[in-house]
N, C-alpha and C positions, 0 to 999 in steps of 0.2 A: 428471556427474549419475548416483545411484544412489538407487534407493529411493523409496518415499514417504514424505513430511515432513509435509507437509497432506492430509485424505481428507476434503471435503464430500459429506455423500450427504442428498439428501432435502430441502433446507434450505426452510423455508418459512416469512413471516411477513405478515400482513393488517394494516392500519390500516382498520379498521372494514370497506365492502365492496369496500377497495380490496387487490387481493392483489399488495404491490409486490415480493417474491419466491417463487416459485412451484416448487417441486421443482425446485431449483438442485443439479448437481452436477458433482464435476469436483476434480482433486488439482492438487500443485505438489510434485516431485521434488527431493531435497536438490540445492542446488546452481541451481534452475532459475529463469526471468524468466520467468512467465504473465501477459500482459496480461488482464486485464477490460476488455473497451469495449464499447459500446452506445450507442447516441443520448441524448438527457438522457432522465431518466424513467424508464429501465429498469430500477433496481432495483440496480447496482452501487455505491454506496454505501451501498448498505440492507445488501448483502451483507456486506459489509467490517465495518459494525456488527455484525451476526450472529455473525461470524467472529471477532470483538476481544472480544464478551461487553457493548458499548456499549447493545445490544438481544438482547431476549429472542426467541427464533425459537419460533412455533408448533410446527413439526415436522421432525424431520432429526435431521442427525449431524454433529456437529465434530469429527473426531481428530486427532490433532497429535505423531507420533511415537510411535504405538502409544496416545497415550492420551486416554481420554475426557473432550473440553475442553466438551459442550454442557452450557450453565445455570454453566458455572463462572462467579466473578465476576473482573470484570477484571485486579486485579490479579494471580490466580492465572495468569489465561493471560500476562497481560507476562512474569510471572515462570518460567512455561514454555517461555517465548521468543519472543512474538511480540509486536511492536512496530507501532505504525505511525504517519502521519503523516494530518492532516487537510484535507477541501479548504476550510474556512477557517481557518485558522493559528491555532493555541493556541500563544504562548507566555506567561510568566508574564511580563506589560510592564514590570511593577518590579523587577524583579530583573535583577543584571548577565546578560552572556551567558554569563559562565563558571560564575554560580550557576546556572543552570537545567541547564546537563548535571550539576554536582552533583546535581541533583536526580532526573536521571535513573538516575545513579550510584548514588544510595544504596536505587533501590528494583529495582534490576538483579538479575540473576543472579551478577554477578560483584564482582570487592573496589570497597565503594563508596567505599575512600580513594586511589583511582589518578587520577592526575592527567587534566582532561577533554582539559589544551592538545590534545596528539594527534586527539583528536578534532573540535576545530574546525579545525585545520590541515587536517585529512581533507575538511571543507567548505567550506575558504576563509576560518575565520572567526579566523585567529590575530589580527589588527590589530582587532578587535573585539572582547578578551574581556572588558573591564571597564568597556565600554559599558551602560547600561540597553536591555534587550531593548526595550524601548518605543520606543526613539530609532531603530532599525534601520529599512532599507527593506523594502517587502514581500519583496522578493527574498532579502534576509536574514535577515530573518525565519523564511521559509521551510528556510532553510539552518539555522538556528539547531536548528529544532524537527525537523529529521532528527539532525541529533548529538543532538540529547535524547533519541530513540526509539533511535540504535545506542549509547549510553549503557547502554541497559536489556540492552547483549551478544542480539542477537536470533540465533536461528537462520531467522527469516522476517520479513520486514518489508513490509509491507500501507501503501503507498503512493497516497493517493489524491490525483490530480490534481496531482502534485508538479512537475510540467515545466510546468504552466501559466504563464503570464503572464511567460515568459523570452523576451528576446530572442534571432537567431542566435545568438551566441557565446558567450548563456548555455545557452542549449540543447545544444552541441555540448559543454560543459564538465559540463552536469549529466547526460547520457547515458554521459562516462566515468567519471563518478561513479557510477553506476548498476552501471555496470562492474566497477569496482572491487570493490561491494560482494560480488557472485559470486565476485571472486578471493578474498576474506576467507571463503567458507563459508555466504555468507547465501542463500539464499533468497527471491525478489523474489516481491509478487501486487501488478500497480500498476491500479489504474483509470486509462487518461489515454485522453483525446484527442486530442492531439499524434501524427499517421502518419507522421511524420517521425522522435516516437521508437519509436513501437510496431516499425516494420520492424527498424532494427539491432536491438534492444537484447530482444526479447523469442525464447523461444524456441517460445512456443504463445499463440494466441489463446484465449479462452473469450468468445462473442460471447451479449450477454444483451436482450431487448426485450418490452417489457412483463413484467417480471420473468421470464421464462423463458430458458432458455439455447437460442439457434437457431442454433449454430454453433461447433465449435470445432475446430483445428489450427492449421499455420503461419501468421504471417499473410497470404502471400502466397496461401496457398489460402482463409483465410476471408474477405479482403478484399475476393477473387473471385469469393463464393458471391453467389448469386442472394438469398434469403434477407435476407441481411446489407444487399445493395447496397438493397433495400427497405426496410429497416428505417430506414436514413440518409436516401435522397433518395426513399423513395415510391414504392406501385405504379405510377405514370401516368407518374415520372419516367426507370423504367426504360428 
């Protein structure tokens, strides 16, 4: 890890007088796994919006490799390099599995006539490429619409809630997957709830509750923090 790749400074956005992110900030270094966690409610998905160009932020900063990403529109930032996945799974249902990373393909940074196989192979999804995405289990689903987003060639990939709903050994298969992506160059910012993947696999927490950020380092020291532990199970629980 060298550098910084992402710079949020400031970030803020209200749904009427509710303020579900609040002068959020905090980077993600080439190369690095930043977790976002927070109890529900607190504003890291709203974040992630923010950050992807999905919503418009009242006020802050997005840079993104020296350059100024805030009010850009979406596809400018994917094609900047930042990809991500969703916590309810968009894939395109009618279309096979190997037309939707086309599709990711052609609107990427990189040649959008390179073949995807490699990349569902990278997810597990080679026995599944000329399946209708519709026909897939959640679990592949979810797998499908990660090759879709590293299709777009990311240098950061903004992962929300992507370990959810896997069992052990899909769990322990989609954390070296996570892995992997680090060795390839990328750049992780994941929302999850899963502490089972947060501890291997991240390299800093950014912990956020009621849209504010109340914590962040390793996760072993913010998991620890007084703060945090209240934020999960409650003043009285402490």
């Amino acid at each position: 890890m060298s550098g910084s790749l992402l710079q949020v400074q400031g970030l803020s956005r209200s749904f009427g007088g509710l303020r579900a992110v609040d002068a959020l900030s905090f980077d993600v270094a080439v190369g690095e796994i930043v977790g976002l966690i927070g109890p529900n409610g607190s504003g890291k998905t709203t974040a992630l919006n923010l950050i992807s160009g999905m919503l418009r932020m009242d006020q802050g900063s997005v840079r993104f490799d020296g350059r100024e990403l805030s009010g850009a529109p979406v596809h400018a930032i994917a094609r900047a390099g930042i990809a991500r996945t969703f916590q309810l799974v968009r894939v395109f249902q009618r279309m096979t599995v190997r037309e939707n990373v086309q599709a990711g393909l052609m609107f990427g940074r990189g040649d959008h006539r390179a073949d995807p196989s490699a990349l569902l192979a990278q997810v597990g999804l080679s026995e599944r490429e000329w399946q209708i995405a519709g026909q897939l289990t959640y679990i592949d689903q979810k797998r499908l619409e990660l090759a879709r987003a590293l299709a777009l060639q990311p240098r950061l990939l903004l992962l929300d809630e992507w370990l959810a709903g896997l069992n052990p050994s899909e769990l322990v298969d989609g954390i070296k997957l996570v892995h992997t992506l680090r060795g390839a160059g990328v750049a992780v910012l994941m929302v999850e709830h899963v502490m089972e993947a947060i501890r291997p696999l991240c390299d800093r927490c950014v912990v956020m509750n009621a849209g504010c950020k109340i914590a962040e380092g390793t996760p072993q020291a913010v998991l620890s923090d007084r703060l945090v532990i209240e934020a999960y199970l409650g003043e009285d629980d402490v």
